[in-house]
Steps between C-alpha positions, in 0.01 A plus 500: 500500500501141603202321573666421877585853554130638368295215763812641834401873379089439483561251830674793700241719362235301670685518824523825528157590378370236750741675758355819450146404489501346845720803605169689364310253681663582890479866435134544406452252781727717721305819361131335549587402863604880573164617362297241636770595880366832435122477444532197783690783738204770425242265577647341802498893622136564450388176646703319725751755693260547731563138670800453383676802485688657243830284558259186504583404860194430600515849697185703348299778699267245483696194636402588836171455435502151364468219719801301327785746427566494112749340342848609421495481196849578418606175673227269295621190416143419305523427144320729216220297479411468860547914491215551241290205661526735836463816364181371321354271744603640811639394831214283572488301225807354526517465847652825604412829674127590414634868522669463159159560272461382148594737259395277188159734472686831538822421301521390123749151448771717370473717787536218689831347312639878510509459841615190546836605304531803662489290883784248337723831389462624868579171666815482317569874576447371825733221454733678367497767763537236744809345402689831410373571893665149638813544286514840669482375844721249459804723377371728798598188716804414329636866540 
């Protein structure tokens, strides 16, 4: 075998090992999100339904209690980081309703990150949910 031919064969090799690897990479990423949707999706039930309600609308048995409604949280625009520094903090701290408590005493950081992925999968659920729904009306008003 040529010299040429053995360095294309080992180069290609590379490639496709480096292809694979990130490949590898995106699915345990993919797979760690789920896991970290799911343990985010349990502990968002135990401990914040009750405001928010289970959709995340801001529509809790215990909405109409608060002073400020909740937030819908489905249609959060607020970056990750601003999501744990709320859930942590509180309302109050950074400048919001003082009905939204600090949960950094009762809830573990992971806890806390769990749930901040599982609030971005159901804002793009949401998302999603809404744009099949306006692509729906609008054929209904085309017909």
């Amino acid at each position: 075998m040529s010299r040429t031919r053995a360095g294309n064969l080992l180069s290609a090799g590379i490639v496709v090992m480096t292809v694979a690897s990130l490949l590898s990479t995106a699915a345990s990423a993919a797979d760690h999100d789920d896991a970290a949707s799911t343990r985010g999706r349990q502990t968002f039930e135990t401990y914040c339904v009750l405001c928010h309600g289970s959709a995340g609308k801001g529509d809790g048995r215990g909405a109409a209690l608060q002073k400020v409604r909740p937030s819908d949280l489905t249609a959060s625009s607020r970056s990750d980081d601003y999501k744990v520094q709320i859930i942590s903090n509180g309302g109050a701290f950074m400048k919001r309703s003082e009905g939204m408590p600090p949960w950094k005493t009762v809830l573990s950081r992971e806890q806390i990150a769990d749930v901040v992925v599982y609030l971005r999968g159901m804002a793009e659920r949401s998302d999603a949910r809404s744009a099949a729904e306006a692509k729906a009306r609008a054929k209904r008003e085309q017909g």
